[in-house]
N, C-alpha and C positions, 0 to 999 in steps of 0.2 A: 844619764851617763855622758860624761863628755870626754874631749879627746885629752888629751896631755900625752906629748908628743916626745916628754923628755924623761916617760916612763923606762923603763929596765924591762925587755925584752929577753927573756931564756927559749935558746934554741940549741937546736942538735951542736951549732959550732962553738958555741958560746954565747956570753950576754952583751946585750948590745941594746940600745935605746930605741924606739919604736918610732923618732925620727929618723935613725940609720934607716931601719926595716923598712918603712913604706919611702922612703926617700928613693931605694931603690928600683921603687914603680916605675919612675919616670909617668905620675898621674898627678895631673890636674886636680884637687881634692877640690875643689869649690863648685866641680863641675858633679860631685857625687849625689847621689840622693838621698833623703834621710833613713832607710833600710842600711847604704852604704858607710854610713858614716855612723850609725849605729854598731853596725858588723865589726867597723874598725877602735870604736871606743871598745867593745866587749873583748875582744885579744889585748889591747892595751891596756884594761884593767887588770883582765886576769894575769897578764902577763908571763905564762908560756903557754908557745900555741896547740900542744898537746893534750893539757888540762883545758883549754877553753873550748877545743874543739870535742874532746868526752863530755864536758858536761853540758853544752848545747844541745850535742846528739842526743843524752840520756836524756834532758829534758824534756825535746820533743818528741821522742818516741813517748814518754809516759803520757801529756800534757793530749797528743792526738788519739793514740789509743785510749784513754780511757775516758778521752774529750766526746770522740766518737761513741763509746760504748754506754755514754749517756740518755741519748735519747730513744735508743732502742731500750733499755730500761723501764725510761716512763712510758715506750709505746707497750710492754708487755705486761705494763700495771694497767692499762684503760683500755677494758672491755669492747670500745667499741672497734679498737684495729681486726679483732681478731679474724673479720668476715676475710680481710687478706693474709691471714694468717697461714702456713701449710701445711701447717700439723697443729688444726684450733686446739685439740682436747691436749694438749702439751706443752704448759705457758711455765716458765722457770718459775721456782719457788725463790724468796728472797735469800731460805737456807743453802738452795744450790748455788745459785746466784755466787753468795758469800764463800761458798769455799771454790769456786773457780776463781774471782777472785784471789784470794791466796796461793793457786796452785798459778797461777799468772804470775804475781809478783814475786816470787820465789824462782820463777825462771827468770825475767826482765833481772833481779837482782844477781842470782849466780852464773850464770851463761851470756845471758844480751848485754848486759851492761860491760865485764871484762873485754866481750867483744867490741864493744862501742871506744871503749877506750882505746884499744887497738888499732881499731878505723885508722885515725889519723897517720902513726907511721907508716903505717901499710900504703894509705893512698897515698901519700907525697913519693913514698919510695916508686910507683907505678906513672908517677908526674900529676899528680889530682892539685888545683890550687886549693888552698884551705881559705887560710887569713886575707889572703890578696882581694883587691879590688882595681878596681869594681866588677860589678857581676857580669857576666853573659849576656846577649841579648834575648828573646822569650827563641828567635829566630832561629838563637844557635842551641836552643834548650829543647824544645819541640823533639827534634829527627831523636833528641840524646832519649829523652824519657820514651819512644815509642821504641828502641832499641831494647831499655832495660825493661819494658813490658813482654815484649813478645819472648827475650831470653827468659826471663822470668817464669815467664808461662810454660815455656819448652820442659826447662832444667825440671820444674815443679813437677808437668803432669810424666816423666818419666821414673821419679824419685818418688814421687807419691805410688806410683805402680809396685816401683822397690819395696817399698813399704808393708804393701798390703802380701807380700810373701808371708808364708807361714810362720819362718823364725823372728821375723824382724817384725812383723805384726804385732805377735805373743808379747812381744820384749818390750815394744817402741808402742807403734802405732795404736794399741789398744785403747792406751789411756785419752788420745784423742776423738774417739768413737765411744766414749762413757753416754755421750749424749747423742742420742738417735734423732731426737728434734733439737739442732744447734742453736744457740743464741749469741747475740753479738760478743759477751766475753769471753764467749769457747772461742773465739779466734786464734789465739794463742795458746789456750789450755793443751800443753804439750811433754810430751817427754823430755829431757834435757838435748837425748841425744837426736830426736825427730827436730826442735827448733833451730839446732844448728844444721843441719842438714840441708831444712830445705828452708832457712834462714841463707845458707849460702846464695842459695839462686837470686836473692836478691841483692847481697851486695857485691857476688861476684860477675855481675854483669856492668856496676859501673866500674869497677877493677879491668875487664876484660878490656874496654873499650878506653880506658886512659894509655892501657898496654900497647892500640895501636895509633890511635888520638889522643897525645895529651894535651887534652882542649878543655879540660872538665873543670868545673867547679864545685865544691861540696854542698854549693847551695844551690845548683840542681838537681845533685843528689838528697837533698832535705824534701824538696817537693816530691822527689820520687817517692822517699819513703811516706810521705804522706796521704799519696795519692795509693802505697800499697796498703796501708795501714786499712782507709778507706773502702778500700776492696775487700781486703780478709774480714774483716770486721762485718761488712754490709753480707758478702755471700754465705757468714752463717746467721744474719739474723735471722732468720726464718719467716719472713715476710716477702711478698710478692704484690708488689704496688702497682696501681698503671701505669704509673709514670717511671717506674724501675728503668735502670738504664737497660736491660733487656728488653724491651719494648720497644727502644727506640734507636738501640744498636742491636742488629740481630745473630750477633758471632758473639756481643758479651754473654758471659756464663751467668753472672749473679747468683742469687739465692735460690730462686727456682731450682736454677740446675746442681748447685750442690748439696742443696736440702736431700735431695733424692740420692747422694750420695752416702748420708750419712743413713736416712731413714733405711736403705735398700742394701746398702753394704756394697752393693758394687756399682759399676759405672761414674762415667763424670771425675776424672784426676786430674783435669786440670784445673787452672785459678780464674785466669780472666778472660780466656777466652774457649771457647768450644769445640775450635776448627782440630784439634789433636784428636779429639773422641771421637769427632766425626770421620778421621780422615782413616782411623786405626781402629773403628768399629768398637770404640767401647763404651759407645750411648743406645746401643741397641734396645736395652731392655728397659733402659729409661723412655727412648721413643714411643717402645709399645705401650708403656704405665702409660704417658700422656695420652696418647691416641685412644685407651680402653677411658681412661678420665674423660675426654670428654663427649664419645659415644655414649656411656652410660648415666653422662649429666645432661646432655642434651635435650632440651625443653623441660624440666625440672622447675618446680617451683625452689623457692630457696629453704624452705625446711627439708623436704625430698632430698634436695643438690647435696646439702647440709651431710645430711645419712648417707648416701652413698659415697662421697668423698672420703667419712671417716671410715667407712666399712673399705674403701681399698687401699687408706691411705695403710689401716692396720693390717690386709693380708701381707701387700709390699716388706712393711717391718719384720711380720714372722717369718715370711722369705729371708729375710735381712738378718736378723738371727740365726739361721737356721745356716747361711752362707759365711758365718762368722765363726758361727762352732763347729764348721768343718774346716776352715783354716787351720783352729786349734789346732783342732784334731788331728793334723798334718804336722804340725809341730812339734806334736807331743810323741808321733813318731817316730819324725826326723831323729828327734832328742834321746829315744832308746833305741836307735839303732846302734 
């Protein structure tokens, strides 16, 4: 893709050439790098930066999510992961598989995408740069993306709590708890109105921070969504590795910790990190699960280990069940009063 500078530029004011446009950087172009000068060919092909910047965003949300949702895939085809697996006896079928799947792309297309296209006047109105260059420094991107982490995580584990109400459960939330052992495509497997929700917390946190900073670029917000995508994605695959970044950040949540929210029905609402559950008491009974896991595994040979894991991993779920249809069943009160 290269530049042509003498392209037709469509904007909110009118059309104008995409020399006008970047002329008005006052930027050294020779000093750009080839990311930069890529970025700037792709608005001057496409030529309005509304449509360039929708189908970028659609892009890579589809290209990382389901980029990402590949190799958990093949890990849940080959036998031998499953010794890290955390719910072994519960490995997706390719038929499940495929209709998650579908109930994914069905949201990404009716809900995420309208919203993707939207992005764009929304952040410039908030002052977000889109087209401009060149980019940020990693310097000035860092402080931004540990911002839209921790808001993220806040908005999440409050809204995710909302959620698990009786009425809003029944309606919303259920459809996302079809699968008690998560895998990496249930990441998104969502009600319309659950994705936008707590789809908010993540783009309104770079929103928030253009409102008092406008310093932002969209292509720190690209990495952010990438690195969310990478998160959602990973904390339902259902795997628990040694090298997991749990292990080696001990406030990340990962899969461990939301496995058990989905097996158990309750505890654990937040995304990336733990410090909310911990500080507001709602990993209590996920603590206990651990602590009985691994008194009752302790010095086990690995067939033994094997059987008692499955025998508590399945009491946990019928608990799990059992705190799931007493939700209902609060709902279905609510509903004939």
């Amino acid at each position: 893709m290269s530049l042509n500078l003498n392209a037709t530029f469509v904007g909110s004011s009118g059309d104008f050439t995409a020399s006008q446009l970047y002329a008005g950087l006052n930027v050294d172009f020779s000093q750009l790098n080839w990311f930069e000068r890529q970025w700037m060919a792709w608005y001057i092909w496409i030529g309005n930066p509304l449509i360039a910047t929708g189908i970028a965003s659609f892009i890579l949300h589809e290209t990382v999510y389901f980029g990402r949702c590949i190799p958990w895939i093949i890990i849940d085809a080959i036998p031998y992961f499953r010794k890290w697996k955390l719910q072994p006896s519960k490995v997706p079928t390719p038929e499940e598989q495929w209709e998650c799947t579908k109930g994914v792309l069905f949201s990404h297309f009716t809900v995420e995408g309208p919203a993707i296209f939207l992005f764009h006047p929304v952040a410039e109105s908030f002052g977000m740069s889109t087209w401009q260059v060149p980019f940020p420094s990693w310097q000035a991107m860092i402080p931004q993306l540990a911002f839209f982490f921790i808001f993220e995580d806040m908005f999440h584990y409050f809204s995710h709590q909302l959620l698990h109400t009786p009425l809003l459960y029944k309606h919303i939330h259920k459809l996302h708890h079809k699968y008690s052992a998560p895998f990496g495509l249930a990441a998104e497997y969502a009600h319309p109105l659950e994705v936008m929700i707590l789809g908010t917390g993540t783009i309104f946190g770079p929103l928030l921070y253009c409102w008092f900073r406008p310093n932002l670029h969209i292509v720190t917000v690209y990495i952010w969504i990438t690195l969310r995508l990478f998160q959602a994605i990973d904390a339902h695959s259902g795997y628990d590795f040694p090298w997991s970044l749990q292990h080696i950040v001990p406030f990340w949540s990962g899969a461990e910790h939301h496995d058990f929210h989905h097996m158990a029905f309750v505890n654990n609402f937040s995304t990336s990190f733990r410090w909310w559950d911990r500080l507001l008491g709602t990993d209590k009974k996920y603590l206990a699960y651990r602590e009985r896991m691994r008194a009752a595994t302790k010095g086990l040979d690995a067939a033994k280990r094997k059987a008692v894991e499955e025998k508590m991993v399945a009491e946990e779920e019928e608990a799990g069940f059992a705190a799931e249809k007493e939700v209902e069943r609060q709902a279905e009160g609510k509903k004939n009063q």
